[in-house]
Structures are given as structure tokens and as C-alpha cells.
N, CA, C and O atoms as CSV, one atom per row, in Angstrom:
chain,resi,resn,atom,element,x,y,z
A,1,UNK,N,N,100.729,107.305,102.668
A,1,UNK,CA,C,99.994,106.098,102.393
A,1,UNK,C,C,99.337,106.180,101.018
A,1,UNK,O,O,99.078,105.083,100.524
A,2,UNK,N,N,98.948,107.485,100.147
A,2,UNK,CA,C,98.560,107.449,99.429
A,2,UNK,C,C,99.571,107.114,98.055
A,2,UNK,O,O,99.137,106.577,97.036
A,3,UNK,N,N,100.741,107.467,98.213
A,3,UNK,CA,C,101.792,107.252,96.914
A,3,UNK,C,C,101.757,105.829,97.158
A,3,UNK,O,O,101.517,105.168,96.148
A,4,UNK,N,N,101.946,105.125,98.315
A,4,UNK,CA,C,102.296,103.513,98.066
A,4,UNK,C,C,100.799,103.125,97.708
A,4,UNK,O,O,100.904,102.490,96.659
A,5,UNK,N,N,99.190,103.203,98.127
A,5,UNK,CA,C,98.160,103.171,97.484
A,5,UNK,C,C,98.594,102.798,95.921
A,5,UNK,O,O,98.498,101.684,95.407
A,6,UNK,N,N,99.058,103.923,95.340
A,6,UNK,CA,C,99.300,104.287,93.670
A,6,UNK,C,C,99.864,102.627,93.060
A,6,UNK,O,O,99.438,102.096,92.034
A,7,UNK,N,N,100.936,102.021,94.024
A,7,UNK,CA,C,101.722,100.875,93.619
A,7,UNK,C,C,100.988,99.730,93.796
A,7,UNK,O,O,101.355,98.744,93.157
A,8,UNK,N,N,99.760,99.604,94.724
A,8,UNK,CA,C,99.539,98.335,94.925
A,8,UNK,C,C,98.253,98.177,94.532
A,8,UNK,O,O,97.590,97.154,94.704
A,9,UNK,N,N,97.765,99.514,93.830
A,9,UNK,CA,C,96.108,99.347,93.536
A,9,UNK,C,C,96.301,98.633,91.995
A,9,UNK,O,O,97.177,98.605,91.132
A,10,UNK,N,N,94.677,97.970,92.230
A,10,UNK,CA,C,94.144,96.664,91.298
A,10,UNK,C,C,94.889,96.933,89.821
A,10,UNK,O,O,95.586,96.268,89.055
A,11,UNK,N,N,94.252,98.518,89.869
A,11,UNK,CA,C,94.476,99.004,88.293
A,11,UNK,C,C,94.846,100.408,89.074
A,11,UNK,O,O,94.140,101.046,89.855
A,12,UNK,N,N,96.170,100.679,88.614
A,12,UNK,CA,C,96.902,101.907,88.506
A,12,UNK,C,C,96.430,102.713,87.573
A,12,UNK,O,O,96.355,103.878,87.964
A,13,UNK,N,N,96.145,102.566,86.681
A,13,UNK,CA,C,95.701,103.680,85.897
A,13,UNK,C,C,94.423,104.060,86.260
A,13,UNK,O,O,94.262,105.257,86.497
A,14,UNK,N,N,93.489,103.324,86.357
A,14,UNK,CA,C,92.079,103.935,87.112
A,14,UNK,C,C,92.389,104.660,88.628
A,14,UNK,O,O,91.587,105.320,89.289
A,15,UNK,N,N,93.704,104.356,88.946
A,15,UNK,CA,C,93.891,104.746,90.409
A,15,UNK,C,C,94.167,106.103,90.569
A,15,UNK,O,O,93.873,106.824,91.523
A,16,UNK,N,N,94.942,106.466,89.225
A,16,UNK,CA,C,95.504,107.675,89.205
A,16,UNK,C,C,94.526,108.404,88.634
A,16,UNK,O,O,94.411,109.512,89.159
A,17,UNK,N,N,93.687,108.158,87.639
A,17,UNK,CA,C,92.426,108.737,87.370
A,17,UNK,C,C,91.599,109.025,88.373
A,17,UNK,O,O,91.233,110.193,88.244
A,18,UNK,N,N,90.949,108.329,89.670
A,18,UNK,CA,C,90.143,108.823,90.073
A,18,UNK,C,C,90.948,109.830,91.395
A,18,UNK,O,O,90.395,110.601,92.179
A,19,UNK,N,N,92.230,109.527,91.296
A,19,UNK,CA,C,93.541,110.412,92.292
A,19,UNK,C,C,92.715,112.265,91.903
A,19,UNK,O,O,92.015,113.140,92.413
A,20,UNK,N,N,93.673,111.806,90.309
A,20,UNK,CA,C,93.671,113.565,90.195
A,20,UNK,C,C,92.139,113.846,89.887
A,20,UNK,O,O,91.952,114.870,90.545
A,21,UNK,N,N,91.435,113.665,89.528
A,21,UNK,CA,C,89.662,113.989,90.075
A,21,UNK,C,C,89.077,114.245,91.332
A,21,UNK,O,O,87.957,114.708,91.549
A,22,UNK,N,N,90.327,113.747,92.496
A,22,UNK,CA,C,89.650,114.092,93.973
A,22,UNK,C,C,88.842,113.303,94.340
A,22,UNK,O,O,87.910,113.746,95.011
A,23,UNK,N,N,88.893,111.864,94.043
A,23,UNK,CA,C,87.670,110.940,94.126
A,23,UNK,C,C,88.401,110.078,95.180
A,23,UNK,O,O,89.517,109.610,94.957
A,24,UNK,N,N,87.788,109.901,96.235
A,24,UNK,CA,C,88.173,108.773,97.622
A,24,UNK,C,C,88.446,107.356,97.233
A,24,UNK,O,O,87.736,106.392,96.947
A,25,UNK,N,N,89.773,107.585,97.330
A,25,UNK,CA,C,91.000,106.266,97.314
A,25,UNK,C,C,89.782,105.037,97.651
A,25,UNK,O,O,89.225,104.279,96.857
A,26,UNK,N,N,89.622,105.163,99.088
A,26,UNK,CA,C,88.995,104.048,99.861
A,26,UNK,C,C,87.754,103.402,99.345
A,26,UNK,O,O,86.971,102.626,99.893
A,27,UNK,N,N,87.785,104.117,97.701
A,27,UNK,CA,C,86.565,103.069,97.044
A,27,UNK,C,C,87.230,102.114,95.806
A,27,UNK,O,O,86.707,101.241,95.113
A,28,UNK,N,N,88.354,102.558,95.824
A,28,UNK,CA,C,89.437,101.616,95.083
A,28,UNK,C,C,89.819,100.524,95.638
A,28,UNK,O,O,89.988,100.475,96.856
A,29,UNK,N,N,90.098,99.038,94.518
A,29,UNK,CA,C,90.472,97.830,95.474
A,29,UNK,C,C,92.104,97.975,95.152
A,29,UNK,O,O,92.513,98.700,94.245
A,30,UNK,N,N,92.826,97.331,95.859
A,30,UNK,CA,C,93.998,96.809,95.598
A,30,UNK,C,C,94.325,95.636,94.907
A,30,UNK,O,O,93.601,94.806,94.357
A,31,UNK,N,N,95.357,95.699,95.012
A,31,UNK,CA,C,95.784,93.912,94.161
A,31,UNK,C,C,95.730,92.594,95.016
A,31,UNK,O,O,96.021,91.417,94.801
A,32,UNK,N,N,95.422,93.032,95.672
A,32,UNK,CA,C,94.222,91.985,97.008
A,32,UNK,C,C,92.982,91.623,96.977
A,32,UNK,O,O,92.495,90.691,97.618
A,33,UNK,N,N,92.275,92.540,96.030
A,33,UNK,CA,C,91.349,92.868,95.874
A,33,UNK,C,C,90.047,93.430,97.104
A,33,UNK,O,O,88.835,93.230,97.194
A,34,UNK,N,N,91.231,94.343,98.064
A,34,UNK,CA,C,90.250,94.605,98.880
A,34,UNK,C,C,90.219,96.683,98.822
A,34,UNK,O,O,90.817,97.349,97.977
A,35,UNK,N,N,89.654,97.056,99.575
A,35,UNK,CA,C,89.242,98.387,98.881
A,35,UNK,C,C,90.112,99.030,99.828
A,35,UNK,O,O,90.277,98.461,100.908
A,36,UNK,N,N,90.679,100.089,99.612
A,36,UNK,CA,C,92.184,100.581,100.368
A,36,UNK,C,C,91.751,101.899,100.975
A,36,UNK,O,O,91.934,103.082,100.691
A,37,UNK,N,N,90.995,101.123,102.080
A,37,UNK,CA,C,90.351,101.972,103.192
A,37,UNK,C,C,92.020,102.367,103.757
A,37,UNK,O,O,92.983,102.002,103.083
A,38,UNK,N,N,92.202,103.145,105.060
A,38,UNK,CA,C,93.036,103.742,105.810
A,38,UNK,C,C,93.629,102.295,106.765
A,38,UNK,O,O,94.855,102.200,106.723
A,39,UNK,N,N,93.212,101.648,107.253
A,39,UNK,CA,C,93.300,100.596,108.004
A,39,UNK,C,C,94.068,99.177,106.997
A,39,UNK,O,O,95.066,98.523,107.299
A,40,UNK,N,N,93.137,99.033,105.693
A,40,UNK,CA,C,94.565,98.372,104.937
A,40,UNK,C,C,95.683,99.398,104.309
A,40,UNK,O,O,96.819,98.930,104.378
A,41,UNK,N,N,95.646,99.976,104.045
A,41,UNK,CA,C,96.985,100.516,103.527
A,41,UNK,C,C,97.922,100.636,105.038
A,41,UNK,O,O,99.087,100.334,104.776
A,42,UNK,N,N,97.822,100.838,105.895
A,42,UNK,CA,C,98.071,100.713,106.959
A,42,UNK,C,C,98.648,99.579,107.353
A,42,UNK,O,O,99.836,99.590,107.674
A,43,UNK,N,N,97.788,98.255,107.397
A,43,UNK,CA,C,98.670,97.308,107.642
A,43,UNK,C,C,99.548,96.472,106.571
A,43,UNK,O,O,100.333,95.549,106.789
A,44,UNK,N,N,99.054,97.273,104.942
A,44,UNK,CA,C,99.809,96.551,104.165
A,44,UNK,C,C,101.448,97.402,104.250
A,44,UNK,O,O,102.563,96.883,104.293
A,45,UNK,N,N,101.112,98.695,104.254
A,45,UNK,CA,C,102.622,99.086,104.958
A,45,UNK,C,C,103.210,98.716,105.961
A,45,UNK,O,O,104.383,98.996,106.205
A,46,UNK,N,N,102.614,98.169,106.534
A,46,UNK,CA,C,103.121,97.837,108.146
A,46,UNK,C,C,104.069,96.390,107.477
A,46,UNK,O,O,105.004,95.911,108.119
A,47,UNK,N,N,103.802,96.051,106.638
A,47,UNK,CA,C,104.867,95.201,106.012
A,47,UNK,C,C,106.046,95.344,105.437
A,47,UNK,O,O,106.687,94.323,105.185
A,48,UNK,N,N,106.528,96.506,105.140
A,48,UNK,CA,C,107.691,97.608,104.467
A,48,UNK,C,C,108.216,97.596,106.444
A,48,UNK,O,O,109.241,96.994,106.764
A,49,UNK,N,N,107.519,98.185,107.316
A,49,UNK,CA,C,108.200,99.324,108.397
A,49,UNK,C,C,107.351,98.414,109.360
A,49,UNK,O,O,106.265,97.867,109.166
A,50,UNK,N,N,108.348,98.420,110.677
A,50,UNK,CA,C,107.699,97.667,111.945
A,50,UNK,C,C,107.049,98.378,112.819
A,50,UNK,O,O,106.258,97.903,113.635
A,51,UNK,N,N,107.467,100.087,112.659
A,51,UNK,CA,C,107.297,101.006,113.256
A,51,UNK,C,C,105.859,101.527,112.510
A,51,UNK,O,O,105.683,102.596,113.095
A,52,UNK,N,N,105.289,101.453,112.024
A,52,UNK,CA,C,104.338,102.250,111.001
A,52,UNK,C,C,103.324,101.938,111.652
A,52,UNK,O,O,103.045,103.011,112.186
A,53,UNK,N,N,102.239,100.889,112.130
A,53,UNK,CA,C,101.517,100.862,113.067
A,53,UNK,C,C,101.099,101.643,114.262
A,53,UNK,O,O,99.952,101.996,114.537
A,54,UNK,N,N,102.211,101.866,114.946
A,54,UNK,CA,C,102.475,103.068,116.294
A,54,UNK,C,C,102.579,104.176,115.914
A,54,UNK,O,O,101.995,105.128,116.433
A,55,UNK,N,N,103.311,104.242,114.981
A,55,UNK,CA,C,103.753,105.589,114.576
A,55,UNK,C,C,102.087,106.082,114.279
A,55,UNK,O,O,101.444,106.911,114.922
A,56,UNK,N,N,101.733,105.439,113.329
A,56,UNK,CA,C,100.127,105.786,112.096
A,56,UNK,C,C,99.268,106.133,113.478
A,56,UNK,O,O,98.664,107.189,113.672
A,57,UNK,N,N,99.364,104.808,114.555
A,57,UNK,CA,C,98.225,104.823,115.302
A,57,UNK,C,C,98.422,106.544,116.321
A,57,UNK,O,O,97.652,107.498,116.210
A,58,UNK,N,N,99.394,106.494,117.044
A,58,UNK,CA,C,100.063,108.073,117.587
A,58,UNK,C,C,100.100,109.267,117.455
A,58,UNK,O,O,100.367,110.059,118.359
A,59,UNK,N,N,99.737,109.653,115.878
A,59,UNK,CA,C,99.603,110.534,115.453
A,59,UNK,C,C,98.120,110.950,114.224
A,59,UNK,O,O,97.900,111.953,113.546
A,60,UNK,N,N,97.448,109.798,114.376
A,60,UNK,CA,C,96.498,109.887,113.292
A,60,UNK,C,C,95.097,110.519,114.586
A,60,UNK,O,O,94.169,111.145,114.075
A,61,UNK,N,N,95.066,110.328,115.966
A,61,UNK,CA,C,94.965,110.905,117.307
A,61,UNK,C,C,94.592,112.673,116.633
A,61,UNK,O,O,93.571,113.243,116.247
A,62,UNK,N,N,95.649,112.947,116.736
A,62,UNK,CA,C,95.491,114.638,115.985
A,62,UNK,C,C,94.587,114.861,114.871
A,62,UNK,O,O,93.771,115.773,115.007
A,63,UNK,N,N,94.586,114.063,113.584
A,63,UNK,CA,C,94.067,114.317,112.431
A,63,UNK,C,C,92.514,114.315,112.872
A,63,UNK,O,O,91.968,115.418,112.884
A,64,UNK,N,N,91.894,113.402,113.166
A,64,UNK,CA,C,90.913,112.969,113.253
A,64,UNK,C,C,90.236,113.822,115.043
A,64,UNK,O,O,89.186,113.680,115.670
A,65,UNK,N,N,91.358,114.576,115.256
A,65,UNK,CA,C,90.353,115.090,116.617
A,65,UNK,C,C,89.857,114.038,117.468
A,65,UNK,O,O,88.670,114.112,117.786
A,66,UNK,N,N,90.704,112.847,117.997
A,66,UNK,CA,C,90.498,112.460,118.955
A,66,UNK,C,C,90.710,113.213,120.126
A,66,UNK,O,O,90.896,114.428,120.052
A,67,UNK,N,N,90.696,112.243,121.854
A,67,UNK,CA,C,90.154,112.573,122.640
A,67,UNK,C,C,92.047,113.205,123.309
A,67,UNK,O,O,92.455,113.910,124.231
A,68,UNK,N,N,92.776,112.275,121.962
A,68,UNK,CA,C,93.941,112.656,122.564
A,68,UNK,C,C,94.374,114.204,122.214
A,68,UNK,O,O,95.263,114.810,122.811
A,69,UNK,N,N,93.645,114.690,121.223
A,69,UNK,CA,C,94.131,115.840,120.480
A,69,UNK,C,C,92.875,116.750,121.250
A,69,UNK,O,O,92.471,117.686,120.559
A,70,UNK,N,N,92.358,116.622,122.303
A,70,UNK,CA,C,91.262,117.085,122.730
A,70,UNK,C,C,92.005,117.694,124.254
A,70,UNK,O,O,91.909,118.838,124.698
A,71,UNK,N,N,92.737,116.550,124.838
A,71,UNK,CA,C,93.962,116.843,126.096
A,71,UNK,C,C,94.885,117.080,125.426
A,71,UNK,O,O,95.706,116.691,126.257
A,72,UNK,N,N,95.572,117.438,124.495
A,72,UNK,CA,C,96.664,118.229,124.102
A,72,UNK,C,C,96.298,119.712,124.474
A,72,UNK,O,O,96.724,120.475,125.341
A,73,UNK,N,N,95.394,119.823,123.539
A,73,UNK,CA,C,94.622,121.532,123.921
A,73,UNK,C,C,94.189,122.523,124.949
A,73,UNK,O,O,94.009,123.740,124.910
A,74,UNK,N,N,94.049,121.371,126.132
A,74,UNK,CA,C,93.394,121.838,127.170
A,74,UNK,C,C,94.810,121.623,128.095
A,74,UNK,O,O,95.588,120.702,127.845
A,75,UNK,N,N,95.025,122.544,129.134
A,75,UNK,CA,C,95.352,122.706,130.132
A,75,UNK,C,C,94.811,123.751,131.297
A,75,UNK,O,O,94.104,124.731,131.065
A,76,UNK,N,N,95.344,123.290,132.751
A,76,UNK,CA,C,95.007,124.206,133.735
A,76,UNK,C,C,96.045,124.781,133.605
A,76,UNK,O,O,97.011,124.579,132.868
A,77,UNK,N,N,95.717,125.899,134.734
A,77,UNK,CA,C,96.118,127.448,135.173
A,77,UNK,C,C,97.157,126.851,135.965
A,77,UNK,O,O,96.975,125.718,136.411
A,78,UNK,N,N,98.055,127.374,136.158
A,78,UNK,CA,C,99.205,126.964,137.470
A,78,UNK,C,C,98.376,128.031,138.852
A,78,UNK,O,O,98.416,127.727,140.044
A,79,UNK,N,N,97.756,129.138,138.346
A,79,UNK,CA,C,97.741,130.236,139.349
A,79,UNK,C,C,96.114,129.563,139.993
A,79,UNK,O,O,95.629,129.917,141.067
A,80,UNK,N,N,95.688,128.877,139.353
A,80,UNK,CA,C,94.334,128.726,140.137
A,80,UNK,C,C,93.782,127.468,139.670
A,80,UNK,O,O,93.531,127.498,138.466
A,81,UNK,N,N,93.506,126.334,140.268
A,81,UNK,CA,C,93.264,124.863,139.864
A,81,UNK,C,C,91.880,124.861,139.510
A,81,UNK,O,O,91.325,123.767,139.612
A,82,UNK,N,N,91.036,126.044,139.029
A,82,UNK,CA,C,89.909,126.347,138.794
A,82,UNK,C,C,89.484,126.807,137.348
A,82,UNK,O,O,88.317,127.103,137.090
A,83,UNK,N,N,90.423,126.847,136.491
A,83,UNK,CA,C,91.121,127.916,135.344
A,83,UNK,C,C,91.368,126.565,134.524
A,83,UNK,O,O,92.208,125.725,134.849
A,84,UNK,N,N,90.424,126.460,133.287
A,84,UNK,CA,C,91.154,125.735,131.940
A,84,UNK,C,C,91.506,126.284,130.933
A,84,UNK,O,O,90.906,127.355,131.023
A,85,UNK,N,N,91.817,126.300,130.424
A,85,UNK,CA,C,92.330,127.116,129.312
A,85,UNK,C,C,92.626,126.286,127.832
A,85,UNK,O,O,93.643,125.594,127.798
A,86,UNK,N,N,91.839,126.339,126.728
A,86,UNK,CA,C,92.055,125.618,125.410
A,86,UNK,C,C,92.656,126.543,124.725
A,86,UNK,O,O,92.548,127.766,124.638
A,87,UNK,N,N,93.516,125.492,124.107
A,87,UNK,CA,C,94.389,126.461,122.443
A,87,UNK,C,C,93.799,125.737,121.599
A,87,UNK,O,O,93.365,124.585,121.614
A,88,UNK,N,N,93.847,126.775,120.662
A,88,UNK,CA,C,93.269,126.424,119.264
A,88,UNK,C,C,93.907,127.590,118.177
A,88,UNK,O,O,93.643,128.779,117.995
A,89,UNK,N,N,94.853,126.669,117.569
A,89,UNK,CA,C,95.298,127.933,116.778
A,89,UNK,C,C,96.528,128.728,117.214
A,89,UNK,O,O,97.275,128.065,117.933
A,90,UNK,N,N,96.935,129.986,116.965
A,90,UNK,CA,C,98.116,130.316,117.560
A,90,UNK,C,C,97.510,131.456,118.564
A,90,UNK,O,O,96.366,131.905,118.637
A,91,UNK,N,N,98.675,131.758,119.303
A,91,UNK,CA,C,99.879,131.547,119.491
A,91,UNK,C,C,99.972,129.995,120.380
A,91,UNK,O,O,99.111,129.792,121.236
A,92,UNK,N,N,100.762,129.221,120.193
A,92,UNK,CA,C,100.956,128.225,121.026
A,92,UNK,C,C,101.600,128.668,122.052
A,92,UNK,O,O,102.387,129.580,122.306
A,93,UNK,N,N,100.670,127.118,123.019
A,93,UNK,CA,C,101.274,126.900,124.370
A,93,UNK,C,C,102.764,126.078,124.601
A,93,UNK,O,O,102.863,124.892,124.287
A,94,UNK,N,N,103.842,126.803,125.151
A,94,UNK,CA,C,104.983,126.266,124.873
A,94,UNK,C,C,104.566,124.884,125.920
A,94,UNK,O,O,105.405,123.999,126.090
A,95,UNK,N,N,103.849,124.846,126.268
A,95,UNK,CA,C,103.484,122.849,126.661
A,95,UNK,C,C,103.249,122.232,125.128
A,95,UNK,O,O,103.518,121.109,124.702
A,96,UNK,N,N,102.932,122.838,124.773
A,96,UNK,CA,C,102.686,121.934,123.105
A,96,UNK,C,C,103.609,121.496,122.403
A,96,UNK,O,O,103.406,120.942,121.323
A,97,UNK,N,N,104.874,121.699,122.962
A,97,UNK,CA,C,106.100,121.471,122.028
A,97,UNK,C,C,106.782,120.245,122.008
A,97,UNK,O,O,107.656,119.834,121.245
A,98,UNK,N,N,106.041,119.549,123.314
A,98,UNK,CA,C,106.089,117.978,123.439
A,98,UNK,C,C,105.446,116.992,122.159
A,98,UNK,O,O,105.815,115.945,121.628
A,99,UNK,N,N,104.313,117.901,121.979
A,99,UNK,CA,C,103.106,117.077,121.261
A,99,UNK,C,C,103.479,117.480,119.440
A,99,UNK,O,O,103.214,116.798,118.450
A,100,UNK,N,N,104.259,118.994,119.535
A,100,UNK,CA,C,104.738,119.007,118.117
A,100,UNK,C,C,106.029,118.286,117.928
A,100,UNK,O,O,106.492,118.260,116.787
A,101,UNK,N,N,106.518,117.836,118.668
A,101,UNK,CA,C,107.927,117.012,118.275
A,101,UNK,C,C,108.068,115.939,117.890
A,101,UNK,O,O,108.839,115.403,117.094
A,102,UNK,N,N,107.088,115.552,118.638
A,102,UNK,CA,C,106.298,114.157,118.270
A,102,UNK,C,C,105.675,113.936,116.983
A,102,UNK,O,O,106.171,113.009,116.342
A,103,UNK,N,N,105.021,114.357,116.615
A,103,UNK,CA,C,104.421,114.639,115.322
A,103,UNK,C,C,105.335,115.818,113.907
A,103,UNK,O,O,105.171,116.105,112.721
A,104,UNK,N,N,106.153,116.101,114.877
A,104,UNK,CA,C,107.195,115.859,113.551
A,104,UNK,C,C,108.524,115.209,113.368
A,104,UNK,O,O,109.299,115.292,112.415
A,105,UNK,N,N,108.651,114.351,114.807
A,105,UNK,CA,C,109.110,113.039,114.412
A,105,UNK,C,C,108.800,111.889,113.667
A,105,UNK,O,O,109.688,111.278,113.074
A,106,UNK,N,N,106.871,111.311,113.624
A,106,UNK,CA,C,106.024,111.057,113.001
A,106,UNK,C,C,106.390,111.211,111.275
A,106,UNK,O,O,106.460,110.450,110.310
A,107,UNK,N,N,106.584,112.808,111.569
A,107,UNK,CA,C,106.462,113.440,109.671
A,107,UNK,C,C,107.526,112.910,109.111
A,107,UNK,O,O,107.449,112.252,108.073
A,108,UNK,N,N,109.052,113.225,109.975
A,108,UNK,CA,C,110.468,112.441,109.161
A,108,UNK,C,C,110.159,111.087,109.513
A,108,UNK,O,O,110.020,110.729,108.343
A,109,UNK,N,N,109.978,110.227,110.047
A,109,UNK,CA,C,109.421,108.805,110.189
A,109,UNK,C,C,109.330,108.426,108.581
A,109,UNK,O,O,110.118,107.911,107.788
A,110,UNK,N,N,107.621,109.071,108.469
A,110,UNK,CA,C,107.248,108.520,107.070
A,110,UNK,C,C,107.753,109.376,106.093
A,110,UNK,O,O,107.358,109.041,104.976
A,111,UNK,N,N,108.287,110.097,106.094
A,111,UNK,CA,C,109.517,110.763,104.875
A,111,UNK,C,C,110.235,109.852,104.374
A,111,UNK,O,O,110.124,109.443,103.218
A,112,UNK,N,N,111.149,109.398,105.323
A,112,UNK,CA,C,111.998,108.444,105.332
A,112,UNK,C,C,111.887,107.016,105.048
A,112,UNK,O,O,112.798,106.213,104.848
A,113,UNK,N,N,110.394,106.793,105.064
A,113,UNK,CA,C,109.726,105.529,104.452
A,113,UNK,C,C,109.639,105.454,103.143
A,113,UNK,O,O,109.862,104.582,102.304
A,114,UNK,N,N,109.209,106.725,103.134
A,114,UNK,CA,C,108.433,107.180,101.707
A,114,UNK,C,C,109.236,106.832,100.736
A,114,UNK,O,O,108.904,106.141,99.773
A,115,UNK,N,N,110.836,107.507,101.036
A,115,UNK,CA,C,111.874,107.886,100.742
A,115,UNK,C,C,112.415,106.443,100.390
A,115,UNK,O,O,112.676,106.278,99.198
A,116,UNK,N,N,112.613,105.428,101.195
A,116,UNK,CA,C,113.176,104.204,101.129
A,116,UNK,C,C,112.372,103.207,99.771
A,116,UNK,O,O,112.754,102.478,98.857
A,117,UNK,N,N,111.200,103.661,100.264
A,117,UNK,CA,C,110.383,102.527,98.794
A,117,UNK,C,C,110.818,102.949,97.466
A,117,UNK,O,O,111.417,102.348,96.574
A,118,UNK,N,N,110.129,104.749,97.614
A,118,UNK,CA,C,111.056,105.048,96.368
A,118,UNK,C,C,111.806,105.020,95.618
A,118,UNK,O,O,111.703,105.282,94.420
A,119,UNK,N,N,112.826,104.645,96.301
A,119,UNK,CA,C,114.519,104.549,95.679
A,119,UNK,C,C,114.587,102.928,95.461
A,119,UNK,O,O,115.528,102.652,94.717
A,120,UNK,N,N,113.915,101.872,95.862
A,120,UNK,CA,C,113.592,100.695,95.616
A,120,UNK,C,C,112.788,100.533,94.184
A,120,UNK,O,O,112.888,99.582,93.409
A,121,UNK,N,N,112.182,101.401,94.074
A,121,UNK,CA,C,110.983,101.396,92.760
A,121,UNK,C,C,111.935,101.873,91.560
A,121,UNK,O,O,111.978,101.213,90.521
A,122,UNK,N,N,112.759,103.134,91.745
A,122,UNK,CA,C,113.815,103.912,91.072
A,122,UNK,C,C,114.763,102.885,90.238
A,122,UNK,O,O,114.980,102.826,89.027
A,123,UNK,N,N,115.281,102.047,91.385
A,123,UNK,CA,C,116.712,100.803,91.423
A,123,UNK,C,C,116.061,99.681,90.460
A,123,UNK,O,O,116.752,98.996,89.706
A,124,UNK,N,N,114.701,99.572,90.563
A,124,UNK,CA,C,113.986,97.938,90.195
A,124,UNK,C,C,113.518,98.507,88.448
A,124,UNK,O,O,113.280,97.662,87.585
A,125,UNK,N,N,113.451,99.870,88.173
A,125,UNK,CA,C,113.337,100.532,87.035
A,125,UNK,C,C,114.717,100.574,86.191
A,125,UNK,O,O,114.778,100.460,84.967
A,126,UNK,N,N,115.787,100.754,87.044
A,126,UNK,CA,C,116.942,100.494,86.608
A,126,UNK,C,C,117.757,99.468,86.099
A,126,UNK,O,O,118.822,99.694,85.525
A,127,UNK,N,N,117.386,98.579,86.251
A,127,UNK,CA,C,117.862,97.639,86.412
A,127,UNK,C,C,117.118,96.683,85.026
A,127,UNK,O,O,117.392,95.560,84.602
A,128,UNK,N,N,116.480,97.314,84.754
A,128,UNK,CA,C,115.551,96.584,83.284
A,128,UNK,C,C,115.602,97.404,82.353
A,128,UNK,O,O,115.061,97.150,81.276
């Protein structure tokens, strides 16, 4: 979300300035003129990809330590219904391999997004 950010903010060059300084996107406006919190870049991509919504909403769960990335971690004991047990870190629980597949289905998802605008931006450079 942040490379397409780069294309649609107000002023690109201030964009990329306050980029490589480490300075928070989400106080930058776009060419909307609205400030490109996580939630618009979000739905302004959601205009490129139909999938990007679900996908963003499904996996952004993990980043942020929701309640879903809270029951990923935790499971019971098979040997005693008394027994929880949290992961954090390695070695993983081969139950987790549901929740990593997912999330790196997620990752080629927006690869492949990424990937598609790109070569659109590449072609539209070409072409002039």
C-alpha cells in the first residue's frame, strides 16, 4: 500500500521526502486531498483489486495483534481439557500452518497486485 501511496499522493516529491526520513505516510494528503491513513489507501486500492478489502481486512488481524491473532496462539492440550498452551515465537505449532498459508497466500495476493500496477506504470512510461 505504500508504493501505490507514492502514485497517488498530492505531491510526490514531498511524498518521497518525508518516505525516506521515516516520517508517517498517514500525515500526507493524496490527490483527493485526503490524508492516506491505512483505511484510504485501502479502499482506494480496492479500486485496482476486488479482492483487496478481505484479503487487507484477514490478515491485517495478525499485524495489529488482534483478538484473531490472539486465538491463533492459543490452543488446548488434547491430553487434558484443562491445559492452554500459547506460542509465541518458535518453534511452531504445526496447527499454525493453517494460519501461515493463509497469510502467505495474502503475501502472493498483493505481490501480484503490486506486480500488475507496476507493469501498467512501466507500459504507460513506454509508450511516451
Amino acid at each position: 500500500m505504500r508504493v501505490f501511496a507514492a502514485f497517488i499522493a498530492e505531491d510526490r516529491t514531498e511524498f518521497i521526502d518525508a518516505f525516506l526520513k521515516g516520517e508517517k505516510i498517514r500525515n500526507i494528503k493524496d490527490n483527493q486531498g485526503r490524508k492516506m491513513k491505512d483505511v484510504v489507501l485501502k479502499e482506494r486500492l480496492a479500486e485496482y483489486d476486488k479482492y483487496l478489502k478481505n484479503v487487507y481486512d484477514n490478515s491485517s488481524g495478525y499485524i495489529h495483534l488482534s483478538s484473531k491473532a490472539f486465538h491463533a496462539s492459543a490452543t488446548a492440550s488434547e491430553a487434558d481439557n484443562y491445559h492452554v498452551e500459547f506460542t509465541i515465537g518458535l518453534p511452531l505449532n504445526e496447527k499454525a500452518n493453517v494460519i501461515l498459508l493463509e497469510a502467505a497466500d495474502a503475501f502472493l495476493h498483493y505481490l501480484q497486485l503490486q506486480n500488475s500496477l507496476l507493469i501498467k506504470v512501466a507500459d504507460s512510461k513506454r509508450a511516451t
